[in-house]
PDB file of N, CA, C and O in Angstrom, chain B, residues numbered from 101:
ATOM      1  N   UNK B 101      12.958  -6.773  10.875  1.00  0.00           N
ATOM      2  CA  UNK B 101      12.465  -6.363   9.578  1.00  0.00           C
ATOM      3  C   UNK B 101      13.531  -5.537   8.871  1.00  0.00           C
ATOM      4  O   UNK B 101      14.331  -4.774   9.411  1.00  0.00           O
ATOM      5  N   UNK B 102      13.399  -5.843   7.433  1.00  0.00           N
ATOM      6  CA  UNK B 102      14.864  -4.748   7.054  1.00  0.00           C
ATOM      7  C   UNK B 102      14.129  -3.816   6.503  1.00  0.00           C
ATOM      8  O   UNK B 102      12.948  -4.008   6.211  1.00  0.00           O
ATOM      9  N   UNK B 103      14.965  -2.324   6.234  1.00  0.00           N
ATOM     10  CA  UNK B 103      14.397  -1.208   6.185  1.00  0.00           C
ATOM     11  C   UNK B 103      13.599  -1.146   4.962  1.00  0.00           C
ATOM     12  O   UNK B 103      12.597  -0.439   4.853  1.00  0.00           O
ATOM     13  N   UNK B 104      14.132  -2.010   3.916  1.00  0.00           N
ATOM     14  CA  UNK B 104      13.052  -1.762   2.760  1.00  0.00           C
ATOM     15  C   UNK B 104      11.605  -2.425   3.062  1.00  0.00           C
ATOM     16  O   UNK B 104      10.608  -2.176   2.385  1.00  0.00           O
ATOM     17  N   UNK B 105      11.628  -3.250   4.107  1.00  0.00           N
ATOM     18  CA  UNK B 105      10.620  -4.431   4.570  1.00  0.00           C
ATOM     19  C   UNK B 105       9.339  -2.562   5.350  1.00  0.00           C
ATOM     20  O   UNK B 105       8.220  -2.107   5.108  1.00  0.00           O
ATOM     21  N   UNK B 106      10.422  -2.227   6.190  1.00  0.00           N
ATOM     22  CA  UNK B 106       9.695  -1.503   6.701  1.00  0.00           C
ATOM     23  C   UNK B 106       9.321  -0.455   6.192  1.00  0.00           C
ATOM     24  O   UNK B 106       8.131  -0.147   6.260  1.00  0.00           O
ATOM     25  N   UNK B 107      10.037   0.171   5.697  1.00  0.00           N
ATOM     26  CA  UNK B 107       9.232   1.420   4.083  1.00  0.00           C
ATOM     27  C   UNK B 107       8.052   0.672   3.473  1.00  0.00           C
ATOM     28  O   UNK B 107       6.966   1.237   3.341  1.00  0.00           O
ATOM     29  N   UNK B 108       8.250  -0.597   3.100  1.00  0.00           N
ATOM     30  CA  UNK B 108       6.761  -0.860   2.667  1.00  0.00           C
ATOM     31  C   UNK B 108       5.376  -0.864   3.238  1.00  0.00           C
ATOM     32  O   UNK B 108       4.268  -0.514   2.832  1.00  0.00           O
ATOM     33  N   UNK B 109       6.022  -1.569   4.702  1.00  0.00           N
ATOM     34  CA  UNK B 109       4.783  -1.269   5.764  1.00  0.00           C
ATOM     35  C   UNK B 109       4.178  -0.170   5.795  1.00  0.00           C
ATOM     36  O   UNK B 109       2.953  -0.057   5.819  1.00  0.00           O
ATOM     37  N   UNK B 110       4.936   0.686   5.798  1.00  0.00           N
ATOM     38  CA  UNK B 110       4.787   1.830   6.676  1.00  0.00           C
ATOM     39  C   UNK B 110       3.986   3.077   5.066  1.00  0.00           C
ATOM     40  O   UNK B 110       3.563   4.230   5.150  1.00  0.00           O
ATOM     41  N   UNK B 111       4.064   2.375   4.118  1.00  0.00           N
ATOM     42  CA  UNK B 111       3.196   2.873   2.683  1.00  0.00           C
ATOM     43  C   UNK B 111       2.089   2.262   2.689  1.00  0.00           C
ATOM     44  O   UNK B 111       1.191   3.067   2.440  1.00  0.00           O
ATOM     45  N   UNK B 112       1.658   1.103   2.873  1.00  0.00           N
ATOM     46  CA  UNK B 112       0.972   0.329   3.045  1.00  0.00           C
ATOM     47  C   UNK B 112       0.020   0.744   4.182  1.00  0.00           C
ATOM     48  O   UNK B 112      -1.149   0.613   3.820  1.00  0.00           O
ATOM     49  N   UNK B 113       0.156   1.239   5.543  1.00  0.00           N
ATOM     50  CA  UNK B 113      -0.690   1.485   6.879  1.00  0.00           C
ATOM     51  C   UNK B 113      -0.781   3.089   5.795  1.00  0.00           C
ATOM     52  O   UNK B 113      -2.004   3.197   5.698  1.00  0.00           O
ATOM     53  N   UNK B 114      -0.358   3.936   5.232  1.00  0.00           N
ATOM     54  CA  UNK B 114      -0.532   5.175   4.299  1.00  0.00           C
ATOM     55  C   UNK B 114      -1.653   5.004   3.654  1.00  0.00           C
ATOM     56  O   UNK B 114      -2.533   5.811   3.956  1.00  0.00           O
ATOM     57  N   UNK B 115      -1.940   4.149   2.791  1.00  0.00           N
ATOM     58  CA  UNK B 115      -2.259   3.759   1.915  1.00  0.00           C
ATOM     59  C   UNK B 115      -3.868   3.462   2.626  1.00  0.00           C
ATOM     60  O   UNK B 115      -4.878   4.159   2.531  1.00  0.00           O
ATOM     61  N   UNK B 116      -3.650   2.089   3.396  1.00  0.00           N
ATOM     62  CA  UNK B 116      -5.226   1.799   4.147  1.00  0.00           C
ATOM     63  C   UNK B 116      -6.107   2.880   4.858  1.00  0.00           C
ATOM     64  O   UNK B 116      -7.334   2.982   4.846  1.00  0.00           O
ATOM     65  N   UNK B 117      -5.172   3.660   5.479  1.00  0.00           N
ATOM     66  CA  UNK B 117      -5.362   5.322   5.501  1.00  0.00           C
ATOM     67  C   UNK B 117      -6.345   5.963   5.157  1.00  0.00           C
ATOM     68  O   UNK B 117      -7.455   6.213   5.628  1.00  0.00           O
ATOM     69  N   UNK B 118      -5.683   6.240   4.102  1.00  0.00           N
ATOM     70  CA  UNK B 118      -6.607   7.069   3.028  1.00  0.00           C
ATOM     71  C   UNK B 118      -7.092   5.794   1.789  1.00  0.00           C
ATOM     72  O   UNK B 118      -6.814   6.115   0.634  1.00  0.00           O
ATOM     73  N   UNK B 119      -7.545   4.883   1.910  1.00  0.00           N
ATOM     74  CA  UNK B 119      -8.752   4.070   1.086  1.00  0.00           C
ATOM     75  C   UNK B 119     -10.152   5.188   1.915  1.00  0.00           C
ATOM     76  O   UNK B 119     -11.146   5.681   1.380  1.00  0.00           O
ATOM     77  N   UNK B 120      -9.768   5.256   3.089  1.00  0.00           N
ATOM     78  CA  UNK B 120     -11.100   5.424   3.950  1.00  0.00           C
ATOM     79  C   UNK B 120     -11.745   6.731   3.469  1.00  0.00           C
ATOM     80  O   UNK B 120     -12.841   7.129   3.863  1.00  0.00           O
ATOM     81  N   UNK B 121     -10.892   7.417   2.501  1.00  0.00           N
ATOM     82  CA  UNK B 121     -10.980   8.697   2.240  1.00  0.00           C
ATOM     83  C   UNK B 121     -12.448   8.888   1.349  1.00  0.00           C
ATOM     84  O   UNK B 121     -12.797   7.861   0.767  1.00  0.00           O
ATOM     85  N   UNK B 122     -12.911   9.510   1.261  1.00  0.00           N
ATOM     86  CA  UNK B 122     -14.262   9.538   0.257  1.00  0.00           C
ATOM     87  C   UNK B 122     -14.216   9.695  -0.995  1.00  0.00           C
ATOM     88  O   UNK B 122     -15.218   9.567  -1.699  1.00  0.00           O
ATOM     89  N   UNK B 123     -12.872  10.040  -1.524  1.00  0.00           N
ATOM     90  CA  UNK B 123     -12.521  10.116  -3.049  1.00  0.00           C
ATOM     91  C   UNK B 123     -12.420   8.499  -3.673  1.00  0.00           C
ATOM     92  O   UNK B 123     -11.357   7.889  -3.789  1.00  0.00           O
ATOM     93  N   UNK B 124     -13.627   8.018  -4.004  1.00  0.00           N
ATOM     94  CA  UNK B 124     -13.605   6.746  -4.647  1.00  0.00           C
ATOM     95  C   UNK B 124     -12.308   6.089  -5.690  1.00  0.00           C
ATOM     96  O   UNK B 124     -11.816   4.964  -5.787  1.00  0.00           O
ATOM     97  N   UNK B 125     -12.063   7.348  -6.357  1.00  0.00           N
ATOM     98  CA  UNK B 125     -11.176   7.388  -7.790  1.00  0.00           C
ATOM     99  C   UNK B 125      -9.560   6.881  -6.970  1.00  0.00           C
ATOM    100  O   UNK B 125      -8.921   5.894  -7.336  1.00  0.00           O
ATOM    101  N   UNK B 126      -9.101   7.891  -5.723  1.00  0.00           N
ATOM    102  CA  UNK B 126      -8.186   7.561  -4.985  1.00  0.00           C
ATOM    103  C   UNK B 126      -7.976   6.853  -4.564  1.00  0.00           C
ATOM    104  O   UNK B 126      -6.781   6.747  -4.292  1.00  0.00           O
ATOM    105  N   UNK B 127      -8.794   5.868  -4.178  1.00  0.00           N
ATOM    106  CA  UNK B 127      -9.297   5.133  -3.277  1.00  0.00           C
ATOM    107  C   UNK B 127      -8.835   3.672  -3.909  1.00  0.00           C
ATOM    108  O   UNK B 127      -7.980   2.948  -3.400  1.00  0.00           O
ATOM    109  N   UNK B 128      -9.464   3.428  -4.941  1.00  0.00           N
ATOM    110  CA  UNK B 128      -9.137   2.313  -6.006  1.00  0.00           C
ATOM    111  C   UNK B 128      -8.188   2.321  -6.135  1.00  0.00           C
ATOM    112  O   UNK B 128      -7.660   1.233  -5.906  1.00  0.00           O
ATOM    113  N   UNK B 129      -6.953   3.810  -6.708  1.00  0.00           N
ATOM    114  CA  UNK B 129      -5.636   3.962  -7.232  1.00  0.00           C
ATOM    115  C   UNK B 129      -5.200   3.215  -6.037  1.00  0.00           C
ATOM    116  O   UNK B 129      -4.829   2.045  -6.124  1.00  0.00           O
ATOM    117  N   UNK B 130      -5.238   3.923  -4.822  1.00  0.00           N
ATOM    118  CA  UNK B 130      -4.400   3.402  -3.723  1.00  0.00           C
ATOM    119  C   UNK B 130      -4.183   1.798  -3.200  1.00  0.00           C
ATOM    120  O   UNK B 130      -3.194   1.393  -2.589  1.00  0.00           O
ATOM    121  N   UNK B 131      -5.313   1.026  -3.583  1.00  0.00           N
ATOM    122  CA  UNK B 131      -6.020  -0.639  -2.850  1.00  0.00           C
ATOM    123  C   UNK B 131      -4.860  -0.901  -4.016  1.00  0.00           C
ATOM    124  O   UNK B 131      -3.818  -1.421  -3.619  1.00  0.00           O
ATOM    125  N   UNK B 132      -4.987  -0.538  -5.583  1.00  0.00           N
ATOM    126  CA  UNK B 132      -4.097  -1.299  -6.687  1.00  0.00           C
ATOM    127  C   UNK B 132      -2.484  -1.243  -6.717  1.00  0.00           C
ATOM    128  O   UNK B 132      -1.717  -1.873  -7.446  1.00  0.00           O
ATOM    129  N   UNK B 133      -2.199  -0.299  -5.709  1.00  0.00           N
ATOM    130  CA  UNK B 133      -1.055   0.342  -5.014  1.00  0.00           C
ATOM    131  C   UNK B 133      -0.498  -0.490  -3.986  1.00  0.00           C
ATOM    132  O   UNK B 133       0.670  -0.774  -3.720  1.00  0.00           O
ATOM    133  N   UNK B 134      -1.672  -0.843  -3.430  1.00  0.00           N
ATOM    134  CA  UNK B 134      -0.763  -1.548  -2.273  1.00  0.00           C
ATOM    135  C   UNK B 134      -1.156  -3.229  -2.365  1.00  0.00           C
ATOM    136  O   UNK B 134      -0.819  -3.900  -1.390  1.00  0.00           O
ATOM    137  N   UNK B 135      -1.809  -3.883  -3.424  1.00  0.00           N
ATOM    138  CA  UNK B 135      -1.764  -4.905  -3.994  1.00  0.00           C
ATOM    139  C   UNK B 135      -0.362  -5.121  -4.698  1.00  0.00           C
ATOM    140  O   UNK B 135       0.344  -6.072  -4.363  1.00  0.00           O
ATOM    141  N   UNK B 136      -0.035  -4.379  -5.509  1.00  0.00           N
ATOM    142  CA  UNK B 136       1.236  -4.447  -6.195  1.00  0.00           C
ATOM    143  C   UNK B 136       2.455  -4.574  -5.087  1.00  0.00           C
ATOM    144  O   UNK B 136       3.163  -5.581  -5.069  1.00  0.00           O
ATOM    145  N   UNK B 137       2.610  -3.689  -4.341  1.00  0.00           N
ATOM    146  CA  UNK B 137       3.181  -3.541  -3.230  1.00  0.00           C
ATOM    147  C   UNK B 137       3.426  -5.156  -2.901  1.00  0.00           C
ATOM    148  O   UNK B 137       4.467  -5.769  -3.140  1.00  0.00           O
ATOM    149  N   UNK B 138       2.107  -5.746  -2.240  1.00  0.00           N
ATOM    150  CA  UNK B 138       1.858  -6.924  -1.511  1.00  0.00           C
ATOM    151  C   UNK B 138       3.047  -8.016  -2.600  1.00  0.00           C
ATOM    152  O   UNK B 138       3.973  -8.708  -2.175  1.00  0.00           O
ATOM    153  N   UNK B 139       2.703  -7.881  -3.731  1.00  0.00           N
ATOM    154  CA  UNK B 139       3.075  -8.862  -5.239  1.00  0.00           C
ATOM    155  C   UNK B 139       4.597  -8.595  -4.924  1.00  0.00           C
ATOM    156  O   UNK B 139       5.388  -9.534  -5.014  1.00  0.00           O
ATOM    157  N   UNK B 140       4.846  -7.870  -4.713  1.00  0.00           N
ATOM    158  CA  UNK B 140       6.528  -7.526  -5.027  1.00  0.00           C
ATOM    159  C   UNK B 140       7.219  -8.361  -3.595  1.00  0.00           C
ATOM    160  O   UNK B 140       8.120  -9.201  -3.603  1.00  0.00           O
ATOM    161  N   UNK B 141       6.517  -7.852  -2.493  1.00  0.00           N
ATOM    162  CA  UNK B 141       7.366  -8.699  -1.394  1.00  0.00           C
ATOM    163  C   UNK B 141       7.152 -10.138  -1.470  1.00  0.00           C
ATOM    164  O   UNK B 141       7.945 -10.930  -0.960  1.00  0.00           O
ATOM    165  N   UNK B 142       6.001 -10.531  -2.153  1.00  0.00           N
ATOM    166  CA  UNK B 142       6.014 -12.073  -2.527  1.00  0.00           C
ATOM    167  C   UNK B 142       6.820 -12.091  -3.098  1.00  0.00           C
ATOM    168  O   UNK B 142       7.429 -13.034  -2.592  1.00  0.00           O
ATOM    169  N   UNK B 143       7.625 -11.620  -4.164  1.00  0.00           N
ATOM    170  CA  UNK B 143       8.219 -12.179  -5.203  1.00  0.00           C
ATOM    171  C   UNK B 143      10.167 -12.093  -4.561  1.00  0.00           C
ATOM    172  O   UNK B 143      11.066 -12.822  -4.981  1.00  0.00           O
ATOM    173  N   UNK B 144      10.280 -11.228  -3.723  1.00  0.00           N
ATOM    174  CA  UNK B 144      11.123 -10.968  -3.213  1.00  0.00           C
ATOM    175  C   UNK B 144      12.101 -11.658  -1.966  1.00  0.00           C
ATOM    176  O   UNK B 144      13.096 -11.058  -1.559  1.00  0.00           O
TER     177      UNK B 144
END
């Protein structure tokens, strides 16, 4: 994996994290966060 491969992972397992968190508002920000995320290594 190259290191930018793995910085993303490793935002991403962050991210699924705290979805679990009870702040709904965060929660959303974060899922649209790591959707985008997902979009970019497709495109990449």
């Amino acid at each position: 994996m190259e290191e930018k491969d793995t910085e993303l992972h490793y935002l991403q397992m962050l991210i699924s994290f705290y979805v679990d968190h009870e702040d709904k508002s965060i929660a959303r920000l974060l899922v649209r966060i790591s959707e985008g995320l997902e979009r970019m290594k497709a495109c990449a």
